[in-house]
C-alpha positions in Angstrom: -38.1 21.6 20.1 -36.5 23.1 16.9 -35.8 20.7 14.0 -31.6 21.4 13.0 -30.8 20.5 9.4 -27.6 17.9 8.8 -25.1 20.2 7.3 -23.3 17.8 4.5 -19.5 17.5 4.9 -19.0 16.1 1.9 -21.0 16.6 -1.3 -21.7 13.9 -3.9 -19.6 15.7 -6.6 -16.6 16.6 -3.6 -16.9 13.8 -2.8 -16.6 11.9 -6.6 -13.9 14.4 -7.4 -11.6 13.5 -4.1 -12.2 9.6 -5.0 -11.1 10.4 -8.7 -8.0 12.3 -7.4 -7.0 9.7 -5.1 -7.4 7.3 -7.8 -5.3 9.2 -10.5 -2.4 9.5 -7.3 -3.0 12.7 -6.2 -1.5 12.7 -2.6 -4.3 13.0 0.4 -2.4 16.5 0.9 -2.7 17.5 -1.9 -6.5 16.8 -2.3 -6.8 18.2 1.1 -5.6 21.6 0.4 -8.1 21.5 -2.8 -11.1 20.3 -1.0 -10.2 22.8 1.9 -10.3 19.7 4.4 -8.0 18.2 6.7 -5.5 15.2 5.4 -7.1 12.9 8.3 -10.6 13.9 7.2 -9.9 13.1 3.1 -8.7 9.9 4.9 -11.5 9.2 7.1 -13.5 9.8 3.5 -11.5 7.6 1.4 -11.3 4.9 4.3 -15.6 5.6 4.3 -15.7 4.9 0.5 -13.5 1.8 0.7 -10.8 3.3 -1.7 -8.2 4.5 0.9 -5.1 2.4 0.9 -3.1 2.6 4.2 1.1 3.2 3.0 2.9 0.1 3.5 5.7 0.9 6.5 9.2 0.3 5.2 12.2 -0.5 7.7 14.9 1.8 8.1 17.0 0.3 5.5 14.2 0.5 3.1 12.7 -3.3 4.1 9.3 -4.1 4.5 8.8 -3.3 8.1 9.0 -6.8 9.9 7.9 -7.5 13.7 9.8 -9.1 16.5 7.2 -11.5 16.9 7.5 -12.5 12.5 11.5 -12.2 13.1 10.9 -15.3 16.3 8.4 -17.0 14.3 10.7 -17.4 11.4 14.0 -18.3 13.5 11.7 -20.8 15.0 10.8 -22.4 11.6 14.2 -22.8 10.6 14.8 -24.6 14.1 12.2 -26.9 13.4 11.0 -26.1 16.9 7.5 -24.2 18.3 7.5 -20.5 18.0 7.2 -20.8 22.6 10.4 -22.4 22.7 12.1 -19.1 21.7 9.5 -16.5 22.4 11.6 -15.4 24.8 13.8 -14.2 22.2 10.9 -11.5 21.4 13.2 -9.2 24.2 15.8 -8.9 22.0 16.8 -6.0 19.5 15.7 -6.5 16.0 18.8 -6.1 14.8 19.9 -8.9 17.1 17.3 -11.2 15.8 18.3 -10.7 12.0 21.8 -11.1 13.1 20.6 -14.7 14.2 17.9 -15.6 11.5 20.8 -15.1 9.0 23.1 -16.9 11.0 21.0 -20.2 11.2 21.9 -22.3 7.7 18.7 -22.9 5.5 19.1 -26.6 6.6 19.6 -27.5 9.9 20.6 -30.7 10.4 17.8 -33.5 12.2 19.1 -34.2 15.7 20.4 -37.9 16.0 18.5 -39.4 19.2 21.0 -40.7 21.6 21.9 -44.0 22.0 20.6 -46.4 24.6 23.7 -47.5 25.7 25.4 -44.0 26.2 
């Protein structure tokens, strides 16, 4: 059986000099076109090292990306009721669900428990 040598991807000074460059803020494509790798694979590398920082998503009108299942959570909380008694609302657009998160005043008021005699 013939022995096959490991060819090395990544060398100990490519691979210093991609962490350095990252580092300084060098975009992965950048660094990818000068190490003559892919973006995915200067990411794989990165991720590897523990350096690589995944980009933080931002909503279409710049927001931090939120999901519908955050959006019910917090329209639950102002409520004052469990996040089940409105999952349902999890269907609707998120647009929709903004629309009623800002609708609901900071303070809701406490119900008042009925009467006996009513």
């Amino acid at each position: 059986m013939k022995a096959t040598k490991k060819v090395e991807n990544y060398t100990v000074e490519l691979t210093a000099k991609v962490k350095a460059d990252y580092a300084a803020g060098v975009s992965v494509d950048d660094i990818a076109k000068v190490a003559q790798k892919t973006p995915r694979s200067i990411i794989a590398k990165l991720s590897r090292e523990g350096v690589y920082q995944k980009k933080e998503y931002t909503a279409k009108d710049g927001t931090k990306a939120e999901s519908k299942a955050s959006l019910v959570e917090k329209i639950a909380e102002k409520l004052g009721v469990a996040a089940e008694v409105v999952g349902s609302l999890e269907s609707a657009t998120k647009q929709a669900l903004k629309l009623v998160f800002s609708a609901i005043p900071a303070e809701v008021p406490a119900k008042v428990p009925a009467e006996a005699g009513e």
